[in-house]
C-alpha positions in Angstrom: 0.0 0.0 0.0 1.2 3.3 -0.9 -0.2 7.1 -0.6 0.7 10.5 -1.5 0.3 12.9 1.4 1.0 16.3 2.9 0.4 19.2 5.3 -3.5 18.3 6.1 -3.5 15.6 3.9 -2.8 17.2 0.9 0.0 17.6 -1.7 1.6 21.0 -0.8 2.9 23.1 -4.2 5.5 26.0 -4.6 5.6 27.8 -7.6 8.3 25.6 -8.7 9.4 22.9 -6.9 6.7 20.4 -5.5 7.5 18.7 -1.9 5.4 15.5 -1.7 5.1 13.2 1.7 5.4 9.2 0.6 4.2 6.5 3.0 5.3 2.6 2.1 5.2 -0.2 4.2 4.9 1.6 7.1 8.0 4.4 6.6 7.6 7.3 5.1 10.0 9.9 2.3 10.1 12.9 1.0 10.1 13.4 -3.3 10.8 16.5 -4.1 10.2 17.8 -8.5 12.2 20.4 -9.3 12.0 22.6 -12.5 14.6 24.5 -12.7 14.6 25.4 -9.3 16.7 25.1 -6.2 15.9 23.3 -2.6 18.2 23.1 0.7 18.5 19.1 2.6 19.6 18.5 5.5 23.2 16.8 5.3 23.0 12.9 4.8 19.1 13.2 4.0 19.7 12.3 0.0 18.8 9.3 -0.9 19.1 9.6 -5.0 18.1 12.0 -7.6 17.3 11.8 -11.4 17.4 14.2 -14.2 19.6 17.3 -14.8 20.4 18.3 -11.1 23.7 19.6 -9.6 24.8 19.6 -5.7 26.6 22.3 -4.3 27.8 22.6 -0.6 29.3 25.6 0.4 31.8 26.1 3.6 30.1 27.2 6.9 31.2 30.1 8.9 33.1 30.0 12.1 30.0 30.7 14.0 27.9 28.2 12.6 30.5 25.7 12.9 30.7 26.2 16.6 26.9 26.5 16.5 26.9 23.1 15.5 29.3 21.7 17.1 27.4 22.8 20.5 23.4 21.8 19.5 24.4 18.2 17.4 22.9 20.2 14.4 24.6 20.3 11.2 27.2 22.8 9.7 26.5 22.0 6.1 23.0 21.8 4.3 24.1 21.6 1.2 21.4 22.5 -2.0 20.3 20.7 -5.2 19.8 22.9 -8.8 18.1 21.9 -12.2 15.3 20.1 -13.3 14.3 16.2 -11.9 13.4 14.4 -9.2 15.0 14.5 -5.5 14.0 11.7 -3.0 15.3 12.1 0.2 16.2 8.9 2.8 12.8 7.2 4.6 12.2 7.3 7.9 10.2 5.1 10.7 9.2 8.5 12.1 7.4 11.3 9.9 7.5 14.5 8.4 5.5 17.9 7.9 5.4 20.5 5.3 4.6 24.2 6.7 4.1 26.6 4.3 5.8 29.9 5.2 4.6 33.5 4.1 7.5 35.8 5.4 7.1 34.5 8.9 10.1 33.3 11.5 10.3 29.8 12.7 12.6 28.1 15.3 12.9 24.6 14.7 13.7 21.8 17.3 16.7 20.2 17.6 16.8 17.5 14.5 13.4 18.7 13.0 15.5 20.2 10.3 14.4 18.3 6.7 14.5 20.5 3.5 13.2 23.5 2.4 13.0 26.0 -0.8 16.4 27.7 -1.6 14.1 31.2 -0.9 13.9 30.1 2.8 16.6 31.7 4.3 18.3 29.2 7.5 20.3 30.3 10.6 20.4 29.9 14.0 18.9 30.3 17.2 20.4 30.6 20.9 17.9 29.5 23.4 17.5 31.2 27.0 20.4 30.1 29.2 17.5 29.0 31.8 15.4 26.8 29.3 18.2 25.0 28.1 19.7 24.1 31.5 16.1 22.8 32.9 15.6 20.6 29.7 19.2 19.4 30.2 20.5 20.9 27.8 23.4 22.4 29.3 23.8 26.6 29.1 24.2 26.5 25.7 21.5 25.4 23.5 21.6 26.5 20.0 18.6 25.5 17.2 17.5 25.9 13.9 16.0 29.1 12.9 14.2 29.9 9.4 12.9 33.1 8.2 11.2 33.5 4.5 9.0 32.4 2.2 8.5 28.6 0.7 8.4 25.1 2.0 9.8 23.9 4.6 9.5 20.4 5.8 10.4 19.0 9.6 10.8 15.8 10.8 8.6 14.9 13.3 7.7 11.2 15.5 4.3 10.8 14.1 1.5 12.5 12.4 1.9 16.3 13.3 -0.6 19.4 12.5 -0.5 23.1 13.0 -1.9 24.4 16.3 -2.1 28.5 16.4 -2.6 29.4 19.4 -4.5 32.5 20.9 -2.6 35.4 23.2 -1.8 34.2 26.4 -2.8 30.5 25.2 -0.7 27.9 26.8 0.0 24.5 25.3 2.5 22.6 27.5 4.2 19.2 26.8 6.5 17.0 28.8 8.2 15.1 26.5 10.7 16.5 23.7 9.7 16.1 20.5 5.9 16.7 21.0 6.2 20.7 19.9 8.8 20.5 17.0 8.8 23.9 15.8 7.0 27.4 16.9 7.2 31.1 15.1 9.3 32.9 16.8 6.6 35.0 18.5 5.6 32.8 21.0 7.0 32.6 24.3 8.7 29.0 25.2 9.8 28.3 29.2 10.7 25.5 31.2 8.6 25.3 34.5 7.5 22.6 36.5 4.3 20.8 36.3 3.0 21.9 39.2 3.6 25.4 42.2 5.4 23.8 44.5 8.4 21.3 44.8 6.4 18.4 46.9 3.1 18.9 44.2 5.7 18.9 41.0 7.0 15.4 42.6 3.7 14.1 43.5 2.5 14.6 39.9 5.2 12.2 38.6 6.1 14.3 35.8 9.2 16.2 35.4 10.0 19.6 33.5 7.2 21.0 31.6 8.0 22.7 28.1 5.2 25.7 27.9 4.6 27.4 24.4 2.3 30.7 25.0 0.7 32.5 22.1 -0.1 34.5 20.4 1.8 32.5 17.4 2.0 29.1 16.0 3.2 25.8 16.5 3.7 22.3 14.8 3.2 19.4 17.3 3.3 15.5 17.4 2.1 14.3 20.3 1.3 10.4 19.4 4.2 8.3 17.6 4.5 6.5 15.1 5.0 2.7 16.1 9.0 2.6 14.8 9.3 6.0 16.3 7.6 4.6 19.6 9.8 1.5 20.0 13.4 3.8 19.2 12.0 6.2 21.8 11.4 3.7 24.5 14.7 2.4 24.1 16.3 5.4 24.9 16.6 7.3 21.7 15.7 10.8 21.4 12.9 11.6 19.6 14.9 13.0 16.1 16.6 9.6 16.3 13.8 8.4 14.0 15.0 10.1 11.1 18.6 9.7 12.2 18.4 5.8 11.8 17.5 6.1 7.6 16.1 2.8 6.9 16.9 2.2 3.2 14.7 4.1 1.2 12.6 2.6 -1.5 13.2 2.4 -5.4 13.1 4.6 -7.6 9.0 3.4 -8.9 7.9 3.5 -5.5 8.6 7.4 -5.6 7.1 8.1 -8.8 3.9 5.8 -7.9 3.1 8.3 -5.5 2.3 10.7 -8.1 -1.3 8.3 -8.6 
């Protein structure tokens, strides 16, 4: 069994290059058509291409090779130019496509996919505070991306938009649940609950709180491959990470029917 889908289900289309979310047998790819046109991958996410395409990675700068270096993200995202078909690796976990309209994103780390070339990518320090209550250390750098375009993110199971209403709170315990948020709404680390004995009565630990107004992009629910890697001690962007072999080349252009 095989089907075509994207962000709510549908087959999200740029102007030029057309992003396309594959499922078979139970992982899921990304095929990207490309006329004339120019998209951005995430380092080690191609799987093949065909047609009249050309690869170009560039150097990174100082800072965003020490940005790297400190958040596990990568340095180099290199881009593909011309006219084919790119298929990026499969995944037991998922992806999303968010269609951006000039607006600022920060991205989780390892929620990082593809994106048009008109989608501009940088980076993002977090608050010293939020990263050391997540265990993150002081120093917690992600993914920002600012423009207009596709971008997809990798994600641990089916994920949808939320936007959220000034001073609406949507709070998660786990990582991975919110993968990315525009950049106007507030993220903190609290705990679950006022006081120290309550917080560790509730059996829950550190509570990641997103408050609008703004929007986010959230998984909450797993896929089963994603499930299994998580419960044995993987973090949640391990589900991409792991790159079960991708399928042939027919399988991607049978999810054009």
């Amino acid at each position: 069994m095989q089907r075509s889908i994207g962000r709510l289900g549908g087959v999200a289309r740029g102007a030029m290059a057309e992003f396309r979310i594959v499922e078979r047998e139970g992982v899921h790819f990304v095929a990207i058509k490309l006329v004339d046109d120019t998209v951005r991958v995430e380092s080690g996410a191609l799987a093949f291409y065909r047609g009249n395409i050309r690869m170009d990675a560039r150097l990174p700068t100082v800072r965003t090779m020490v940005s790297a270096t400190l958040s596990e993200e990568r340095a180099v995202r290199p881009t593909l130019t011309g006219t084919g078909e790119v298929v990026l690796e499969s995944s037991v976990g998922g992806f999303h496509i968010v269609e951006m309209q000039g607006e600022e994103w920060i991205i989780e780390r390892g929620g990082y996919w593809a994106s048009d070339d008109e989608v501009e990518v940088g980076v993002y320090r977090e608050r010293v505070m939020n990263a050391f209550w997540t265990g993150d250390g002081f120093i917690d750098f992600h993914t920002r991306v600012r423009g207009y375009g596709k971008l997809v993110l990798t994600a641990r199971g089916p994920a949808h938009e939320i936007r959220l209403a000034d001073g609406e709170v949507y709070a998660a315990e786990a990582r991975g649940v919110v993968i990315a948020r525009t950049s106007e709404v507030t993220y903190r680390v609290r705990r679950p609950a006022r006081g120290i004995v309550g917080s560790w009565l509730s059996g829950e630990r550190m509570l990641r709180q997103f408050t609008g107004p703004g929007r986010i992009v959230v998984a909450p629910t797993p896929y089963w491959g994603a499930f299994i890697l998580e419960k044995l001690g993987a973090r949640p962007e391990a589900a991409n990470a792991g790159r079960p072999a991708v399928p042939p080349p027919e399988a991607a252009r049978a999810g054009n029917g």
